[in-house]
C-alpha positions in Angstrom: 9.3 0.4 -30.4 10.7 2.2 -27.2 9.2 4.8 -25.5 10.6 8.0 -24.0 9.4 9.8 -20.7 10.3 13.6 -20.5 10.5 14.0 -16.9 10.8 17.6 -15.1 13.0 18.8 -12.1 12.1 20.0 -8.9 13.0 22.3 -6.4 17.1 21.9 -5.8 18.2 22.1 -10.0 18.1 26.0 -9.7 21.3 28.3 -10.9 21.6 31.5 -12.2 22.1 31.5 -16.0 19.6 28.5 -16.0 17.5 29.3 -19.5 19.7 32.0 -21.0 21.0 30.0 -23.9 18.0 28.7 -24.7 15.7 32.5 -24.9 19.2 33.6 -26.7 18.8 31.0 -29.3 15.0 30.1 -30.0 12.2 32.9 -30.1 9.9 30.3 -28.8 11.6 30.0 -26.0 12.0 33.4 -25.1 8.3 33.8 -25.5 7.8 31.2 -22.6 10.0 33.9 -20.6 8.0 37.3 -21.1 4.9 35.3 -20.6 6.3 34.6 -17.0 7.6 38.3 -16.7 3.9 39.5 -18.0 2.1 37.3 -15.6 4.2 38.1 -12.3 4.8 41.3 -13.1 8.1 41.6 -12.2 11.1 39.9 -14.6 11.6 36.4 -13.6 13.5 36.0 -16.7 16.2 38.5 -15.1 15.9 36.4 -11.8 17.0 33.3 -14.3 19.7 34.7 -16.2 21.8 36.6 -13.8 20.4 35.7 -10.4 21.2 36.8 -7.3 21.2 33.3 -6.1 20.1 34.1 -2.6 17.0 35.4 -4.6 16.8 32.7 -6.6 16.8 30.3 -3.9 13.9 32.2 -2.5 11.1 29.0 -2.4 8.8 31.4 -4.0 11.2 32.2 -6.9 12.8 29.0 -7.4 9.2 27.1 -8.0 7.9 29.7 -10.8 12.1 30.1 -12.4 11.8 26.0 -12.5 9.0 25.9 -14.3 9.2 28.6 -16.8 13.1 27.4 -17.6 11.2 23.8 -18.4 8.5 25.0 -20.4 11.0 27.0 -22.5 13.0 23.9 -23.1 9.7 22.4 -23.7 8.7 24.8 -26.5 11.8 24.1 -27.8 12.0 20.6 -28.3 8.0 21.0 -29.7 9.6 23.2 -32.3 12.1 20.8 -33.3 9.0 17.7 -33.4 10.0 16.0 -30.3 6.9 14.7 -28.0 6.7 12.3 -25.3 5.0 9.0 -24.8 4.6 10.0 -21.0 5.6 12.9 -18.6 6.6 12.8 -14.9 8.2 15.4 -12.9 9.6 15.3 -9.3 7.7 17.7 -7.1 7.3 21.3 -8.4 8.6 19.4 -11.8 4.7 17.8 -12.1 3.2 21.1 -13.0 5.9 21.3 -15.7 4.9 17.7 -16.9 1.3 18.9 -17.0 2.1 22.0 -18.7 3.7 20.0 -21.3 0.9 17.7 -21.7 -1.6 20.7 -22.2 -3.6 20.0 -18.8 -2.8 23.2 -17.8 -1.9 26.8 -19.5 1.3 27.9 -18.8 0.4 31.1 -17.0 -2.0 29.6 -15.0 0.8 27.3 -13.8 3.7 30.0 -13.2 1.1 32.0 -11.1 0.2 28.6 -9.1 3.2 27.9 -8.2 4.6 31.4 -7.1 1.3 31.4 -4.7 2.9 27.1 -3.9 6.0 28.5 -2.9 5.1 31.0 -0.6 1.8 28.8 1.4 5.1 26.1 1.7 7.4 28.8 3.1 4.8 30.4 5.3 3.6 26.6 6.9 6.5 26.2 9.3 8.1 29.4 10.9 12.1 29.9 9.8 14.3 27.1 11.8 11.6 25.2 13.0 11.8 22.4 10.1 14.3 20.8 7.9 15.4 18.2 5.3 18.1 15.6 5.0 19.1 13.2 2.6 19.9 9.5 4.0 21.9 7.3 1.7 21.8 3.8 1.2 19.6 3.5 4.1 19.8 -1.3 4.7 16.6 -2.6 4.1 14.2 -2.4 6.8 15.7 0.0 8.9 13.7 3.2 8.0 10.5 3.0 9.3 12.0 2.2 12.4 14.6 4.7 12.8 11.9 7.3 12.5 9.4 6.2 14.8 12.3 6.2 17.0 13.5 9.6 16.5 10.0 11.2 16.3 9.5 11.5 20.3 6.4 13.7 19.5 7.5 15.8 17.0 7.2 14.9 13.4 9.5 12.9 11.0 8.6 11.1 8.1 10.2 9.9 4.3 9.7 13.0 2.3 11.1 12.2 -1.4 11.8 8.2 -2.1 14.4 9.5 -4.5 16.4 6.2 -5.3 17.5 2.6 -3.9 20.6 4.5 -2.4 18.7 7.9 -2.0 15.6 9.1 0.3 14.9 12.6 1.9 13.1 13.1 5.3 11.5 16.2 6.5 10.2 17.3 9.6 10.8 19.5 12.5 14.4 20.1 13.3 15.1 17.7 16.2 13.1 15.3 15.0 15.4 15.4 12.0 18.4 15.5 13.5 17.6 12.4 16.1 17.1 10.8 13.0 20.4 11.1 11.4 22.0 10.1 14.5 20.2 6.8 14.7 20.5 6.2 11.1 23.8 6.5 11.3 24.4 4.4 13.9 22.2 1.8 11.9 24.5 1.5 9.1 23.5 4.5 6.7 26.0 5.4 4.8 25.9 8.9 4.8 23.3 11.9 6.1 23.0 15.4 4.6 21.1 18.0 6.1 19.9 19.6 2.7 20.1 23.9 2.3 16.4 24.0 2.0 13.8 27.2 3.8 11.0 24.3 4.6 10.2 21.0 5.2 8.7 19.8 2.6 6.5 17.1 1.6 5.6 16.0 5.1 2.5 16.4 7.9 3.9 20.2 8.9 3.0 21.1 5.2 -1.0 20.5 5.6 -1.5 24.5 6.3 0.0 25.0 2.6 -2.0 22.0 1.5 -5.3 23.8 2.6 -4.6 27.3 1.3 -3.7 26.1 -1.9 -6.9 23.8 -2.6 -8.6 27.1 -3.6 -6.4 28.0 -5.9 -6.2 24.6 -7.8 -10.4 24.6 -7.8 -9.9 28.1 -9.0 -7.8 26.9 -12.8 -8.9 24.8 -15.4 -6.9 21.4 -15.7 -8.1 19.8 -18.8 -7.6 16.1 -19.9 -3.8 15.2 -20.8 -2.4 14.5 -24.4 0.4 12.7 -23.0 -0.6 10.6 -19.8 1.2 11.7 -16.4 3.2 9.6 -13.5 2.3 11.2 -10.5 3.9 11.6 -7.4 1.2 11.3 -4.9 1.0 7.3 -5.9 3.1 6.7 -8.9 0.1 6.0 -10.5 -0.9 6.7 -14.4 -3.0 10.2 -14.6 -5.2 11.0 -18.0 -7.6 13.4 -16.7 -7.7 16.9 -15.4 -9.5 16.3 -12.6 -6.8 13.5 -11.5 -4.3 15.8 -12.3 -5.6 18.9 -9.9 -6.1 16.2 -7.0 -2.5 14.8 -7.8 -0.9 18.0 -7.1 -3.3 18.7 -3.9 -2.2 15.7 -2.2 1.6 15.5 -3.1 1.9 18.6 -0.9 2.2 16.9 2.8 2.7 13.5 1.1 6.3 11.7 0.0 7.1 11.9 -3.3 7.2 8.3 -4.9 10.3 9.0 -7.3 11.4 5.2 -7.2 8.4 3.6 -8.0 7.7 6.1 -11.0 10.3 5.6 -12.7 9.3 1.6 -12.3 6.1 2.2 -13.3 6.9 4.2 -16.6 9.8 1.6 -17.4 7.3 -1.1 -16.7 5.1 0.6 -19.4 7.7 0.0 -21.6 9.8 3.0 -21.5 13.4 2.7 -22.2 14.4 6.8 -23.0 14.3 9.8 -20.5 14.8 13.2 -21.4 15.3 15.5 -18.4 13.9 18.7 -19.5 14.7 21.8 -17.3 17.8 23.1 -14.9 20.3 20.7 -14.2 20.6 16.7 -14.5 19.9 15.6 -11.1 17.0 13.3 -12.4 19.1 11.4 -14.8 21.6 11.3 -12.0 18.6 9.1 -10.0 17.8 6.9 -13.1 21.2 5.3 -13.1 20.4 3.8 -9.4 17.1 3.4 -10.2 17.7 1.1 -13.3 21.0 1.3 -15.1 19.3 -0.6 -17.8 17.4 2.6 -18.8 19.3 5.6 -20.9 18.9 9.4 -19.9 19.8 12.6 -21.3 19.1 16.3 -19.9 17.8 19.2 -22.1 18.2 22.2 -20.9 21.2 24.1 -22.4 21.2 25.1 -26.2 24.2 23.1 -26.9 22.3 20.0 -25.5 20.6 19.8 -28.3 22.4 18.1 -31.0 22.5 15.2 -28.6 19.2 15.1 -27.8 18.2 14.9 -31.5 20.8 11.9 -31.5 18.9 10.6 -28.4 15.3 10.8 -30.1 16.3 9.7 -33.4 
């Protein structure tokens, strides 16, 4: 028998109406919501359903609005008897995957990662970093076009998204020398990405630190459903895995590429992207176009997701 992954999006899948359908249509869902508004203290839920999007791309407000949008969907698709074999999520998306494999309490979680958001925007002052996304980088080119391009400064593979897809981060020259030489070594195509901070790279180890307290601070407890983790695309069943998982993923790239390998080469066949947006089933195609994924995060996704699971 096949198995099926839920995986859970990161930072980047945020728009405003994200989660209205489903708190409109389910009451578990829009349980998942007030819990969120109740432990902010201020409505998220409005943040979701009407924006602004300048607010909403706030790093502060898009990490908690992520994960409370997933765990609705999540609370939906429990309702309806759906459950995973495994979880993964990209980033941010791995305290939704924990959250959905009961490792750690929702509200615990949304609180986490509003205090995430703002130790990652606060690490590198405004302009100093940035992000770009290199495609179809040739074979043994990367590592070299960086070192190259670092001249002191840092520069280093944040999100290994894809074969045709990976994301550096680092400060701003460094970033932009980068593109240039890429380019010039056959890349395909660079895109500086609309993002406040550089994540997932060395300038992120002041975040790193002050959020260690707060992850030795909460409870993770053992998984029901065993996690893929970013940090080394390795298989997580225990909480206290799962707490150092999300310590180290901060200044460290996220190995997208090789989990999504790994869970296929545990014999998973069906992914359910379960959140904001599709870009995750978008990656699976390039990743393996032998796999199938579908994206839950609309109530009129569901019909075909019951299709999908059945």
């Amino acid at each position: 028998m096949s198995k099926v992954a839920f995986l859970f999006p990161g930072q980047g899948s945020q728009y405003a109406g994200m989660g209205k359908t489903l708190a409109e249509t389910w009451p578990a869902a829009a349980r998942i919501f007030n819990q969120a508004d109740e432990a902010l203290g201020f409505p998220l839920s409005k943040l979701c359903f009407e924006g602004p999007e300048e607010e909403l791309k706030k790093t502060e407000n898009t990490q908690s609005a992520l994960l409370t949008v997933s765990t609705a969907a999540i609370a939906v698709l429990r309702e309806h008897g759906f459950a995973p074999d495994y979880v993964a999520g990209h980033s941010l998306g791995e305290y939704s995957a924990l959250v959905a494999a009961g490792s750690l309490e929702f509200t615990d979680a949304v609180r986490l990662v509003r205090k995430r958001g703002r130790y990652m925007q606060e690490a590198v002052p405004a302009g100093v970093g940035a992000m770009a996304a290199l495609l179809k980088v040739p074979d043994g080119v990367l590592e070299r076009i960086l070192a190259e391009a670092a001249q002191g400064e840092v520069v280093t593979a944040a999100n290994l998204n894809s074969p045709d897809q990976i994301v550096i981060a680092g400060h701003k020259g460094a970033v932009e020398r980068a593109m240039e030489l890429a380019k010039a070594a056959g890349v395909r195509r660079t895109v500086v990405l609309p993002v406040s901070a550089p994540f997932h790279c060395p300038l992120m180890k002041p975040a790193q630190e002050r959020l260690r307290q707060d992850l030795e601070a909460t409870e993770f407890r053992d998984l029901a459903y065993p996690l893929i983790n970013n940090w080394k695309a390795a298989e997580v069943r225990t909480g206290c895995e799962a707490r150092q998982g999300l310590y180290e993923q901060v200044p460290n790239p996220v190995h997208w590429t090789s989990s999504i390998r790994k869970l296929i080469s545990l014999g998973v066949t069906r992914f359910v992207e379960v959140g904001a947006g599709g870009v995750l089933t978008g990656l699976l195609r390039s990743i393996d176009p032998g796999v199938k994924g579908i994206r839950f995060g609309e109530a009129q996704d569901l019909d075909a997701v019951k299709a999908f699971l059945s």
